[in-house]
mmCIF file of the N, C-alpha and C atoms, coordinates in Angstrom:
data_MODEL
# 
_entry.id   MODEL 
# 
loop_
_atom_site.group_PDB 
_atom_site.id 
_atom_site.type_symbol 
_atom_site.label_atom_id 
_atom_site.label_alt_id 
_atom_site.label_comp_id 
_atom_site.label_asym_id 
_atom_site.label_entity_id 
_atom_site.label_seq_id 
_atom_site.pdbx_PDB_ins_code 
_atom_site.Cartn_x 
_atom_site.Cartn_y 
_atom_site.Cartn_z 
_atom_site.occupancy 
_atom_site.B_iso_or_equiv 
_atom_site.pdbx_formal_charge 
_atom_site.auth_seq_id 
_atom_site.auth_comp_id 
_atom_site.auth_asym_id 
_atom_site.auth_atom_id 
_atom_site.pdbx_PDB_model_num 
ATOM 1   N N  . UNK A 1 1  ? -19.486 -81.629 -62.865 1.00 0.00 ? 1  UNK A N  1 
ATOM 2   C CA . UNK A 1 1  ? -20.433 -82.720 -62.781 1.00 0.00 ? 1  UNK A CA 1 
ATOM 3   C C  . UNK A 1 1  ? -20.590 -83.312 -64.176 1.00 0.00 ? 1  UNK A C  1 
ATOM 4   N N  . UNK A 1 2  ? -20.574 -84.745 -64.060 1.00 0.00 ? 2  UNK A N  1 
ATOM 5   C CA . UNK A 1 2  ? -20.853 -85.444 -65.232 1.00 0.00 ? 2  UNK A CA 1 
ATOM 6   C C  . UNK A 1 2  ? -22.153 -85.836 -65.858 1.00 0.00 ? 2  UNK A C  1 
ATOM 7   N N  . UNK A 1 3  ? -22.525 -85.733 -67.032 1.00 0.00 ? 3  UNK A N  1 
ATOM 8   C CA . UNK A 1 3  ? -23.827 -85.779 -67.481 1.00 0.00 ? 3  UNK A CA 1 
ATOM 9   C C  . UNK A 1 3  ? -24.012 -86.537 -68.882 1.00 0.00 ? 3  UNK A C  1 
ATOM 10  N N  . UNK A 1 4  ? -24.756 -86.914 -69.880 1.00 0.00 ? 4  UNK A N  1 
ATOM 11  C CA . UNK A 1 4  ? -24.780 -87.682 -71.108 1.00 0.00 ? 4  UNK A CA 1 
ATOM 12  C C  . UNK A 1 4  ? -25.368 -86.880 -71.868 1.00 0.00 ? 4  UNK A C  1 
ATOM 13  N N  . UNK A 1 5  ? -25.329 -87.078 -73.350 1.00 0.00 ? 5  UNK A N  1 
ATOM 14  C CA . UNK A 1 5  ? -26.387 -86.314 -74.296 1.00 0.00 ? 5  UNK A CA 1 
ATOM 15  C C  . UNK A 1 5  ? -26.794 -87.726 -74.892 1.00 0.00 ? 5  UNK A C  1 
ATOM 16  N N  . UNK A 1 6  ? -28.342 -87.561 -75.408 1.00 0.00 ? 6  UNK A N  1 
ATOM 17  C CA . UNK A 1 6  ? -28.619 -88.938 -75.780 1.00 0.00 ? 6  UNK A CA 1 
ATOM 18  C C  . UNK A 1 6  ? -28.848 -88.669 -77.409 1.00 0.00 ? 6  UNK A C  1 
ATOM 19  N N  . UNK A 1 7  ? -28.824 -89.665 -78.557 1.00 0.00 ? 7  UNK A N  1 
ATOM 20  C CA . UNK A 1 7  ? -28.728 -89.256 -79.687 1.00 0.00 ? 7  UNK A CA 1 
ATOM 21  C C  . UNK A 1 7  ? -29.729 -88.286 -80.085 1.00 0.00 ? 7  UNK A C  1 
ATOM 22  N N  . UNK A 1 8  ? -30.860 -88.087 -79.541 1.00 0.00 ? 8  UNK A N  1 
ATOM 23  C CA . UNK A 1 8  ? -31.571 -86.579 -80.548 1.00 0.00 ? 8  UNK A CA 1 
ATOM 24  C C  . UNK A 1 8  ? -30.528 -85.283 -79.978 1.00 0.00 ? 8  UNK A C  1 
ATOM 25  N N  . UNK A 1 9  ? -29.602 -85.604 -79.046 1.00 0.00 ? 9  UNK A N  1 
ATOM 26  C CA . UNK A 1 9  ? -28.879 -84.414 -78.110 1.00 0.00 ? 9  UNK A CA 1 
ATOM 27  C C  . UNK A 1 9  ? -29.443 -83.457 -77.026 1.00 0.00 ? 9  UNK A C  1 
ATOM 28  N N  . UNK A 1 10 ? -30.676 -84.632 -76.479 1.00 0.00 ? 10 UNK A N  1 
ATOM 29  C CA . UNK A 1 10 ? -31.196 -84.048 -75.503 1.00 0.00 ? 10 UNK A CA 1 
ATOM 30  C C  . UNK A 1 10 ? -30.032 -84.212 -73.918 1.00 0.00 ? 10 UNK A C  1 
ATOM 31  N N  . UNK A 1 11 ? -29.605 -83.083 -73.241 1.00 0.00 ? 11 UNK A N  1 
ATOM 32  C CA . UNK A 1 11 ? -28.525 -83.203 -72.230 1.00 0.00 ? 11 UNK A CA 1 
ATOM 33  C C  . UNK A 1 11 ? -29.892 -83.201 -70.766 1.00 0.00 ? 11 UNK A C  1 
ATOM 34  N N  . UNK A 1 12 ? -29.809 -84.189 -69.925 1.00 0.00 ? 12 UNK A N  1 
ATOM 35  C CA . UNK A 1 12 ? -30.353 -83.868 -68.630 1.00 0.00 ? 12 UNK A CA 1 
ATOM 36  C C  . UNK A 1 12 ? -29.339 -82.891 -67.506 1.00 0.00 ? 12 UNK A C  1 
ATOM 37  N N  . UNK A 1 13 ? -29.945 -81.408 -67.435 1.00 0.00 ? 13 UNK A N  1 
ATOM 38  C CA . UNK A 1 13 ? -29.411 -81.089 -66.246 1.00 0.00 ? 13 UNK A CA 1 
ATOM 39  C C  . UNK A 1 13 ? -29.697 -81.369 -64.865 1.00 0.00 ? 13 UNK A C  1 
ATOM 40  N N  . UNK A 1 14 ? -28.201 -81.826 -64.206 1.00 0.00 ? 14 UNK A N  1 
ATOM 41  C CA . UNK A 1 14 ? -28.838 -82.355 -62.853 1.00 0.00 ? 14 UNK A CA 1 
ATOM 42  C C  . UNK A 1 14 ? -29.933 -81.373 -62.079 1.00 0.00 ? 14 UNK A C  1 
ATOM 43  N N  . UNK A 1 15 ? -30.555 -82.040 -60.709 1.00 0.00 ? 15 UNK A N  1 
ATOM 44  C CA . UNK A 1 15 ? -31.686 -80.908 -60.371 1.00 0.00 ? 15 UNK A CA 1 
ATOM 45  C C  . UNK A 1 15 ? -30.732 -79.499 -59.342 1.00 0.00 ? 15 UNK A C  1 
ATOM 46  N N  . UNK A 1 16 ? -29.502 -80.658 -59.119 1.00 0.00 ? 16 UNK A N  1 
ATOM 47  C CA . UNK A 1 16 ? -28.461 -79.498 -58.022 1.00 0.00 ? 16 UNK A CA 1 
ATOM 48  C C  . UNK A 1 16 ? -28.581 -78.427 -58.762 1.00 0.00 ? 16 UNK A C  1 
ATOM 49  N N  . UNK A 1 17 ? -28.129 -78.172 -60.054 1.00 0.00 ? 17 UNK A N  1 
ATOM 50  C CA . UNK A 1 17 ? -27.620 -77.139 -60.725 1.00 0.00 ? 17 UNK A CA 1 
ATOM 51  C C  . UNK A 1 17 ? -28.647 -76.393 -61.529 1.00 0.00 ? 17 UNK A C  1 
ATOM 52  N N  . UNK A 1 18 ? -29.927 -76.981 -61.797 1.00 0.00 ? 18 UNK A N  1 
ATOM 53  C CA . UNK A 1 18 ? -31.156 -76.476 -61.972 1.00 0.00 ? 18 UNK A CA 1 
ATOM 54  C C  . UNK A 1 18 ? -31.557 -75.811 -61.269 1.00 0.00 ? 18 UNK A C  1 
ATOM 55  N N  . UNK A 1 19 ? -31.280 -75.979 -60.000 1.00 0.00 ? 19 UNK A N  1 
ATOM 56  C CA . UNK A 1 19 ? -32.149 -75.178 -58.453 1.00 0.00 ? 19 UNK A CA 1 
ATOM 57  C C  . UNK A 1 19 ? -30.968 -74.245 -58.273 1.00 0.00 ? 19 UNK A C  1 
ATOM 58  N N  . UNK A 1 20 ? -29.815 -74.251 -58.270 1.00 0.00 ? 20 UNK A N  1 
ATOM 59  C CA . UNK A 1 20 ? -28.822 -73.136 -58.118 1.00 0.00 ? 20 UNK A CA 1 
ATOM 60  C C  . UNK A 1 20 ? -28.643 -72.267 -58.720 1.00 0.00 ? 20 UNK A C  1 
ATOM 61  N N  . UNK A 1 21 ? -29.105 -72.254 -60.552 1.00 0.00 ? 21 UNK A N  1 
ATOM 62  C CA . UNK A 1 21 ? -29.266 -71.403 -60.961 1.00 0.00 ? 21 UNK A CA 1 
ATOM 63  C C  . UNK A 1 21 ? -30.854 -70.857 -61.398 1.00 0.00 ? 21 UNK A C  1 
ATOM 64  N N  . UNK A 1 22 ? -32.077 -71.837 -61.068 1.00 0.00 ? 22 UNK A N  1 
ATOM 65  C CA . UNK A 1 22 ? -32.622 -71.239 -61.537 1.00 0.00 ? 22 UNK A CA 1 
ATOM 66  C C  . UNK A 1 22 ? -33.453 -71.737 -62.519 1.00 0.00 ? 22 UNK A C  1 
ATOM 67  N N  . UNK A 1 23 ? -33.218 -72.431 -63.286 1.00 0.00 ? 23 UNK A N  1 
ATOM 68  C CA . UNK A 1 23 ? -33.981 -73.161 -64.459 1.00 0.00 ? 23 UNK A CA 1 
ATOM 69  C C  . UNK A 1 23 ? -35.178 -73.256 -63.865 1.00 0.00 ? 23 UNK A C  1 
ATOM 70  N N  . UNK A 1 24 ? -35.855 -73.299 -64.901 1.00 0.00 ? 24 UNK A N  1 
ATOM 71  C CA . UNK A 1 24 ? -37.306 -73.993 -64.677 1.00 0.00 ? 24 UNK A CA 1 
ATOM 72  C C  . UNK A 1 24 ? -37.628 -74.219 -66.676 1.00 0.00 ? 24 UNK A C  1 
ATOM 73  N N  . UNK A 1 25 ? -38.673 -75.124 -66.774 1.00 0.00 ? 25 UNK A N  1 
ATOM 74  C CA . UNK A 1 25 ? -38.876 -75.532 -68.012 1.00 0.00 ? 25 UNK A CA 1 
ATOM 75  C C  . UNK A 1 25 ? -39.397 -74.261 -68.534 1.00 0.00 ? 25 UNK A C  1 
ATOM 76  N N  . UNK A 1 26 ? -39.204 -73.817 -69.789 1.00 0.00 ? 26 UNK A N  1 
ATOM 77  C CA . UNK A 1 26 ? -39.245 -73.102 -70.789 1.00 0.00 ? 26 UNK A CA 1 
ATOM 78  C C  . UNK A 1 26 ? -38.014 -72.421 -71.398 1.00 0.00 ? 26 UNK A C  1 
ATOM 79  N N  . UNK A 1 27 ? -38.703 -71.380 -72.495 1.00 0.00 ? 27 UNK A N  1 
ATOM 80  C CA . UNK A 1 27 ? -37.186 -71.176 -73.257 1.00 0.00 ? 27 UNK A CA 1 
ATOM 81  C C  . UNK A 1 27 ? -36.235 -70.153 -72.822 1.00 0.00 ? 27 UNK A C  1 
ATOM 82  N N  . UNK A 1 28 ? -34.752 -71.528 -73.601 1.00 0.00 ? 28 UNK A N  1 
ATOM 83  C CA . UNK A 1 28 ? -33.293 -71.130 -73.521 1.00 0.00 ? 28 UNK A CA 1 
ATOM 84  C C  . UNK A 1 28 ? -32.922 -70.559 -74.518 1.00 0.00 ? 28 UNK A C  1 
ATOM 85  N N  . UNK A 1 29 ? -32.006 -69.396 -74.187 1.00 0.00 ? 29 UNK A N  1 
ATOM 86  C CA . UNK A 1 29 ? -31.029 -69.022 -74.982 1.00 0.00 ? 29 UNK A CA 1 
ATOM 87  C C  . UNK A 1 29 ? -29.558 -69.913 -74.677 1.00 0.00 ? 29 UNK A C  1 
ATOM 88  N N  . UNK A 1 30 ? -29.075 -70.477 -76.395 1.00 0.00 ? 30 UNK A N  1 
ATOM 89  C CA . UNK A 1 30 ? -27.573 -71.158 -76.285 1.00 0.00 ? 30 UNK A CA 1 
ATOM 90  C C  . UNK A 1 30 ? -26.802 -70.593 -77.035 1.00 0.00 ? 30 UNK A C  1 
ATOM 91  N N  . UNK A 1 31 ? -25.840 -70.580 -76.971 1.00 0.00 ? 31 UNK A N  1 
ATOM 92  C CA . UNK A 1 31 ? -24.987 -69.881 -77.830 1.00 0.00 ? 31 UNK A CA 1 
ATOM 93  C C  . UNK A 1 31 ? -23.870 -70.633 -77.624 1.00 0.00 ? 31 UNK A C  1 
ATOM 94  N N  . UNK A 1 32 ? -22.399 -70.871 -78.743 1.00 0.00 ? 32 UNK A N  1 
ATOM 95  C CA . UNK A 1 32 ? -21.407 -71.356 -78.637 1.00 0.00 ? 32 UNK A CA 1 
ATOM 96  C C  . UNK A 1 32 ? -20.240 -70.087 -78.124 1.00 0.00 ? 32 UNK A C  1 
ATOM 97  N N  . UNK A 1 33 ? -19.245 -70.772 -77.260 1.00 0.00 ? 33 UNK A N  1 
ATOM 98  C CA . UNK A 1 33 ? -18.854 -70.050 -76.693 1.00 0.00 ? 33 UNK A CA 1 
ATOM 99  C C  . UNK A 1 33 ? -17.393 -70.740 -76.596 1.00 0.00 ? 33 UNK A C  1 
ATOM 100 N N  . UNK A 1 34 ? -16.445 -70.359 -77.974 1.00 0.00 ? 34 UNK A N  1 
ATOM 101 C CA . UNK A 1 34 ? -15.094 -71.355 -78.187 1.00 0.00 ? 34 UNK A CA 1 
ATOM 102 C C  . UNK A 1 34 ? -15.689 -72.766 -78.118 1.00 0.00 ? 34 UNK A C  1 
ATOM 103 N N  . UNK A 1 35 ? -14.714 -73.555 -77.212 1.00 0.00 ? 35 UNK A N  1 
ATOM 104 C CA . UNK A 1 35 ? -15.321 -74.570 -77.363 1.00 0.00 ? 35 UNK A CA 1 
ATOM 105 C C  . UNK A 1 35 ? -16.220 -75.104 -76.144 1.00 0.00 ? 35 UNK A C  1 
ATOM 106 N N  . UNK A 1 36 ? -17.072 -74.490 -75.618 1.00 0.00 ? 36 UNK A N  1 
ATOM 107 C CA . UNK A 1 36 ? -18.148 -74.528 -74.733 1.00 0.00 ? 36 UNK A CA 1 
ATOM 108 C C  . UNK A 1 36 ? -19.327 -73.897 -74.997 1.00 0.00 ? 36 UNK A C  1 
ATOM 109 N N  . UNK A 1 37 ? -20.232 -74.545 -74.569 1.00 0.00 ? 37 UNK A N  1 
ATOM 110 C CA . UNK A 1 37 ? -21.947 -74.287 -74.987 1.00 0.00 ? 37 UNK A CA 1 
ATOM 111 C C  . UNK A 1 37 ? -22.232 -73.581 -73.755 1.00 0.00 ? 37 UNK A C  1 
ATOM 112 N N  . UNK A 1 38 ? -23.145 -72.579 -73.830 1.00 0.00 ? 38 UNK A N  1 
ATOM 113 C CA . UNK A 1 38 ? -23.239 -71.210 -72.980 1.00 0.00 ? 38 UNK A CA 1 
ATOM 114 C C  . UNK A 1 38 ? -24.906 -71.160 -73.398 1.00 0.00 ? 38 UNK A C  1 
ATOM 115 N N  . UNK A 1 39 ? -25.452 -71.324 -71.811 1.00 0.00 ? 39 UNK A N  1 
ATOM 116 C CA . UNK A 1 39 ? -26.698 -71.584 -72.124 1.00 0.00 ? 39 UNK A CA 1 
ATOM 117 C C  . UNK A 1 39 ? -27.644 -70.788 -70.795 1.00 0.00 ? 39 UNK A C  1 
ATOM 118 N N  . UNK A 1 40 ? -27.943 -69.772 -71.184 1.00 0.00 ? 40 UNK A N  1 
ATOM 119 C CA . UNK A 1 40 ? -28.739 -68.706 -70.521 1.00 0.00 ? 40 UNK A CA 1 
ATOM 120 C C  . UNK A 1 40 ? -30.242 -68.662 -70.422 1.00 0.00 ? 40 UNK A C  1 
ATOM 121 N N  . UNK A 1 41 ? -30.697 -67.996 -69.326 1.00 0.00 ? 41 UNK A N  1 
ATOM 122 C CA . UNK A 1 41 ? -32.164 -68.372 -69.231 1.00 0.00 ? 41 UNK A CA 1 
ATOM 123 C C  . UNK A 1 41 ? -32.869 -66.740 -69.905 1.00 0.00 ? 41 UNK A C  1 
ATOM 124 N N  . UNK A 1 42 ? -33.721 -66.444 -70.525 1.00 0.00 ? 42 UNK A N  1 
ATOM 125 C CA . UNK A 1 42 ? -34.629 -65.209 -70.969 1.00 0.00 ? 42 UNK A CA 1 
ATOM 126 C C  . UNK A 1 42 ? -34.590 -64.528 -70.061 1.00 0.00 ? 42 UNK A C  1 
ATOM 127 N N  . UNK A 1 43 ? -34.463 -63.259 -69.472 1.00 0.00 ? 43 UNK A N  1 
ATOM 128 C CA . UNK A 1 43 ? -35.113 -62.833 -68.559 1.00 0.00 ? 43 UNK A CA 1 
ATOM 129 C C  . UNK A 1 43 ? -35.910 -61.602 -68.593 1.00 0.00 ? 43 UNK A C  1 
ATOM 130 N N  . UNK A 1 44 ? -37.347 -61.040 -68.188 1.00 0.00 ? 44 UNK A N  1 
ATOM 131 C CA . UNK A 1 44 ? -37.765 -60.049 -68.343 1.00 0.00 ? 44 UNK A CA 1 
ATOM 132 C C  . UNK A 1 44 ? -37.277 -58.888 -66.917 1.00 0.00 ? 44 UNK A C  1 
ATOM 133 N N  . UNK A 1 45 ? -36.433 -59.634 -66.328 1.00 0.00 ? 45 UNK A N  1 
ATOM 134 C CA . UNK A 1 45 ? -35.829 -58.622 -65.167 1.00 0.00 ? 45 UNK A CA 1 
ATOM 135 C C  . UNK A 1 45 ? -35.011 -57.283 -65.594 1.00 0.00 ? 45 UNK A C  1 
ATOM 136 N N  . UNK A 1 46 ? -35.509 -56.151 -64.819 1.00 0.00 ? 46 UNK A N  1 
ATOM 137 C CA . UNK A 1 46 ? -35.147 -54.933 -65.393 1.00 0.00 ? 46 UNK A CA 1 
ATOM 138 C C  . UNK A 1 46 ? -33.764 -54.496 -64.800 1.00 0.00 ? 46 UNK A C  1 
ATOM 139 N N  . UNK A 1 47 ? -33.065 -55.268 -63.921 1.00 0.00 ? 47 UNK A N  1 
ATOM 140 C CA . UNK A 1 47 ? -31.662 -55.749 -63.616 1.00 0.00 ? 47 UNK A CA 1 
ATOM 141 C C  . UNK A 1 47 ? -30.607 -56.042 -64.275 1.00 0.00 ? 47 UNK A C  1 
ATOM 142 N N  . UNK A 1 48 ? -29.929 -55.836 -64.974 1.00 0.00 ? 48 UNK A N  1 
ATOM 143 C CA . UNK A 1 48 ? -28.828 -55.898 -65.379 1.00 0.00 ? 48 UNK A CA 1 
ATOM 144 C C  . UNK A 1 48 ? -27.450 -56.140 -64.501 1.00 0.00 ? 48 UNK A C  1 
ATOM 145 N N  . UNK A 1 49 ? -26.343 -57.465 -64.992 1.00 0.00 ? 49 UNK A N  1 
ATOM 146 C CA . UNK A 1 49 ? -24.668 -57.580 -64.529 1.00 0.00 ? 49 UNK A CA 1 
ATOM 147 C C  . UNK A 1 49 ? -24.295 -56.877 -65.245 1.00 0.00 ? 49 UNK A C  1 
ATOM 148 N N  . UNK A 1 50 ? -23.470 -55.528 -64.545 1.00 0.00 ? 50 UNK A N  1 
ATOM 149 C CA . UNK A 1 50 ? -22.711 -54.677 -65.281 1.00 0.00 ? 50 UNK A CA 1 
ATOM 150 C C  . UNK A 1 50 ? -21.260 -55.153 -64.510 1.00 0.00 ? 50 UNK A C  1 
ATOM 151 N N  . UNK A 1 51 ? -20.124 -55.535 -64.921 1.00 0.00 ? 51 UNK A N  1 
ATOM 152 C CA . UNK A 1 51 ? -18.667 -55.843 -64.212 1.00 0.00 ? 51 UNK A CA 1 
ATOM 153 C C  . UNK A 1 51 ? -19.103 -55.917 -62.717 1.00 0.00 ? 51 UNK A C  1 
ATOM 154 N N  . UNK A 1 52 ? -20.470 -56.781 -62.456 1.00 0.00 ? 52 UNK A N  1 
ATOM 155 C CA . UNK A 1 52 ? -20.731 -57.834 -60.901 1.00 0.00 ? 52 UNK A CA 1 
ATOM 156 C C  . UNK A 1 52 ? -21.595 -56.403 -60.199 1.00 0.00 ? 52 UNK A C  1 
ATOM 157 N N  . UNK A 1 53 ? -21.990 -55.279 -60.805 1.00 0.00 ? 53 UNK A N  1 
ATOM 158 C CA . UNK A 1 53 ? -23.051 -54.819 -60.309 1.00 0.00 ? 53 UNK A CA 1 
ATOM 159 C C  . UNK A 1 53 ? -24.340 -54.395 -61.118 1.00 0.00 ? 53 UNK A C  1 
ATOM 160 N N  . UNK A 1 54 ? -25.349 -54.510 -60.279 1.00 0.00 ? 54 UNK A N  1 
ATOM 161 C CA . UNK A 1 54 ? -26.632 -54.742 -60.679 1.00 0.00 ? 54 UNK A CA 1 
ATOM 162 C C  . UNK A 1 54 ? -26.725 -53.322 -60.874 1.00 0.00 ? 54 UNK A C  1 
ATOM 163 N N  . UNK A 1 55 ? -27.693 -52.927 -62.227 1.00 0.00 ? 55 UNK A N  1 
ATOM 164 C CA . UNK A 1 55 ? -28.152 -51.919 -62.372 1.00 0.00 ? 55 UNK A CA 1 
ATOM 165 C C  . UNK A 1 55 ? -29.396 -52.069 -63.194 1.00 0.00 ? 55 UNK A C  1 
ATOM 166 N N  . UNK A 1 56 ? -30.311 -50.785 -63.171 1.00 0.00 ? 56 UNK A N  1 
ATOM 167 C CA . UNK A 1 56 ? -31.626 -51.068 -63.673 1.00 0.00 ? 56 UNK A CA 1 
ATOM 168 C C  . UNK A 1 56 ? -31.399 -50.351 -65.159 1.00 0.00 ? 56 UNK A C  1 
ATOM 169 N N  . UNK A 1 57 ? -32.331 -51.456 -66.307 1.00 0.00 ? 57 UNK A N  1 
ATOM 170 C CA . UNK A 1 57 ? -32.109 -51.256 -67.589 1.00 0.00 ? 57 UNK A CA 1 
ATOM 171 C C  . UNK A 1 57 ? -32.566 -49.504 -67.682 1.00 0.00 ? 57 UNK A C  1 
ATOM 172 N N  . UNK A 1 58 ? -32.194 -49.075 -68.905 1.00 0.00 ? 58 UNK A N  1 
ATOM 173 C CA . UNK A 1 58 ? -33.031 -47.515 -69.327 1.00 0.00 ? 58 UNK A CA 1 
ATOM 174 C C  . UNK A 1 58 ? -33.661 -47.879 -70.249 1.00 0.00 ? 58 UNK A C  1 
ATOM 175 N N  . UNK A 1 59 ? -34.651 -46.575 -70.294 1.00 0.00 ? 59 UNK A N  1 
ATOM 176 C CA . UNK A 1 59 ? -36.033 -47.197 -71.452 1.00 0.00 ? 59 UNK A CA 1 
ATOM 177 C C  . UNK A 1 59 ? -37.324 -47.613 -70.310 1.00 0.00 ? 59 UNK A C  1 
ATOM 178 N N  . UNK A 1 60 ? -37.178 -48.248 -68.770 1.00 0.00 ? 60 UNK A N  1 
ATOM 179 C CA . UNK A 1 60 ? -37.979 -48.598 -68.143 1.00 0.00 ? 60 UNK A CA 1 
ATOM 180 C C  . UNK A 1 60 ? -38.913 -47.765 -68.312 1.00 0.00 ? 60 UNK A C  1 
ATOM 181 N N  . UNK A 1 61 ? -40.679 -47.700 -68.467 1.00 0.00 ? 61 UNK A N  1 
ATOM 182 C CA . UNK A 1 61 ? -41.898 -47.218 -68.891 1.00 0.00 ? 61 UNK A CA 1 
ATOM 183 C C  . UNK A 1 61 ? -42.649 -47.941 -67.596 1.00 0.00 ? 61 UNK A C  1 
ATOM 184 N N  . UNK A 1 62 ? -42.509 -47.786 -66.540 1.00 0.00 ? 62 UNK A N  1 
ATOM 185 C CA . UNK A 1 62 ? -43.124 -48.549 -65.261 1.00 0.00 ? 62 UNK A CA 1 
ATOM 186 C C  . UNK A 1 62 ? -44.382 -47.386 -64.716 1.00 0.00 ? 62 UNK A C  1 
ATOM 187 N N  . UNK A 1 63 ? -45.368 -47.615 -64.647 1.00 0.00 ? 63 UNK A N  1 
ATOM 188 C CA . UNK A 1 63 ? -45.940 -47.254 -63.197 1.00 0.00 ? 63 UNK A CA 1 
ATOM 189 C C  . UNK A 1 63 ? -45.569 -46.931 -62.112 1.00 0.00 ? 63 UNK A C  1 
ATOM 190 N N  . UNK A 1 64 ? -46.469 -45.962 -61.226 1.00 0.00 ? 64 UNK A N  1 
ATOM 191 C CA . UNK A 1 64 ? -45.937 -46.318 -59.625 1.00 0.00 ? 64 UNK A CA 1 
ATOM 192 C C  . UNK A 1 64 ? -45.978 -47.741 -59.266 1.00 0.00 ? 64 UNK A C  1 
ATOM 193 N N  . UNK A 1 65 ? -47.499 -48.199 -59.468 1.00 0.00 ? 65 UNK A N  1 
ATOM 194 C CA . UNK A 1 65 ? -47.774 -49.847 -58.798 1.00 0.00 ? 65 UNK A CA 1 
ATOM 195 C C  . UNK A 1 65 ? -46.530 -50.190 -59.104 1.00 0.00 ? 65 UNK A C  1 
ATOM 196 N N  . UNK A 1 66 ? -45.776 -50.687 -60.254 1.00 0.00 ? 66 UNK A N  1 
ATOM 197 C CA . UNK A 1 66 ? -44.674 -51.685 -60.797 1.00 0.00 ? 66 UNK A CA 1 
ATOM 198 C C  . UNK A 1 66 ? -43.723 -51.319 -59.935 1.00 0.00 ? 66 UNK A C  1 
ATOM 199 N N  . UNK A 1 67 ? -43.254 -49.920 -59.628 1.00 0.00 ? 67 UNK A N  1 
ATOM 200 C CA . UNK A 1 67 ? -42.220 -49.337 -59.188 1.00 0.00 ? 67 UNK A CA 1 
ATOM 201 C C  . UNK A 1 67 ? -42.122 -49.799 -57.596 1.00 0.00 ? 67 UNK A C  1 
ATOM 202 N N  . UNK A 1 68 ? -43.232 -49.358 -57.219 1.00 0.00 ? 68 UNK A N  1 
ATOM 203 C CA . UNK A 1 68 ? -43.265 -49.967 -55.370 1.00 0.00 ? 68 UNK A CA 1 
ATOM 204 C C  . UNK A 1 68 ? -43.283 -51.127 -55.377 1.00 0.00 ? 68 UNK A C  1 
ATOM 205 N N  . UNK A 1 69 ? -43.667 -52.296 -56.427 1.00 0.00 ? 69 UNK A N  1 
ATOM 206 C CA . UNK A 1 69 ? -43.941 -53.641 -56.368 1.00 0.00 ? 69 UNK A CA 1 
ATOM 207 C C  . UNK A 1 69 ? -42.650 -54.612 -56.209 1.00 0.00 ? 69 UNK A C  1 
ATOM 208 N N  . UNK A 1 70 ? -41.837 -53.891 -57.205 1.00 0.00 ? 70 UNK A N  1 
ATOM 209 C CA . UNK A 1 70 ? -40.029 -54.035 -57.487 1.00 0.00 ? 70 UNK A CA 1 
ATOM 210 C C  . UNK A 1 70 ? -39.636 -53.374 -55.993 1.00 0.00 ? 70 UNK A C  1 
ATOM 211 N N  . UNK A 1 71 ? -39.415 -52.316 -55.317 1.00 0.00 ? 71 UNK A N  1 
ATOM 212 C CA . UNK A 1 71 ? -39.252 -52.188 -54.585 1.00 0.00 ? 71 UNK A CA 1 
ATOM 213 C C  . UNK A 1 71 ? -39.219 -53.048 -53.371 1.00 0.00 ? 71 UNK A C  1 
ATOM 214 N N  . UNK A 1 72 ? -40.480 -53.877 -53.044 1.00 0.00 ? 72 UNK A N  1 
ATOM 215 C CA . UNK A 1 72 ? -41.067 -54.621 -51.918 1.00 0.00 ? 72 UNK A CA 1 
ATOM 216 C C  . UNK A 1 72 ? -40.577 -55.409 -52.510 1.00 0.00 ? 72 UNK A C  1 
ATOM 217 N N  . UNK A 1 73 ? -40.124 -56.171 -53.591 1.00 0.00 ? 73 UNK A N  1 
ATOM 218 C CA . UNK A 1 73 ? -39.641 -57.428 -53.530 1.00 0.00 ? 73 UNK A CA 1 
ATOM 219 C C  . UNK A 1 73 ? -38.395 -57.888 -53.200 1.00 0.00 ? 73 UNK A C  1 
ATOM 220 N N  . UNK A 1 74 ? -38.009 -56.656 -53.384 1.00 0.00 ? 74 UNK A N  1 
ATOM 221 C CA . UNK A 1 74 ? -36.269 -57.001 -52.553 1.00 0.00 ? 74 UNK A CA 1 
ATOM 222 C C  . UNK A 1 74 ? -36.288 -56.623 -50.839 1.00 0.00 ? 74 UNK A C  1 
ATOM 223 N N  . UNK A 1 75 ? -37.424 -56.737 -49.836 1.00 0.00 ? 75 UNK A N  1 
ATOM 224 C CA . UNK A 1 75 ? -37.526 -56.565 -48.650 1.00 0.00 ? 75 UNK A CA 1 
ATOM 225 C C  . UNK A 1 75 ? -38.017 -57.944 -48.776 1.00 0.00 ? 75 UNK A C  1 
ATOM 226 N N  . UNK A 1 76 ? -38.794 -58.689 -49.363 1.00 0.00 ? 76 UNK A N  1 
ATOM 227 C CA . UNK A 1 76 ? -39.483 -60.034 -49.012 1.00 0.00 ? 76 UNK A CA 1 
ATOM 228 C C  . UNK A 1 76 ? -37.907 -61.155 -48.628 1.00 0.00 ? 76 UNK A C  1 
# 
């Protein structure tokens, strides 16, 4: 998809690709990536992509509440 940067180098992402991945306003991580800009959202999710499977970070310091809460949210 085609898009513009305007001279301060503000880029509009379309809303397709906003809603597909996820965006919502606040802060990005960018990073250069060869010659492509690689632009990731923060996340406080205790989920991790390990080679396309999800695993939970170590170090987690959770509660029960947190623990059953994470739990139920992947049944919603």
């Amino acid at each position: 998809m085609l898009t513009t940067m305007d001279k301060a180098g503000r880029v509009v992402i379309p809303r397709s690709i906003r809603t597909a991945v996820g965006l919502v306003p606040g802060a990005l991580d960018i990073t250069v990536d060869g010659a492509s800009v690689r632009i990731d959202v923060p996340t406080q999710s205790p989920l991790t992509n390990v080679d396309g499977r999800l695993q939970l970070r170590s170090g987690l310091d959770w509660t029960a509440d947190q623990w059953r809460e994470f739990r139920l949210a992947d049944q919603r």
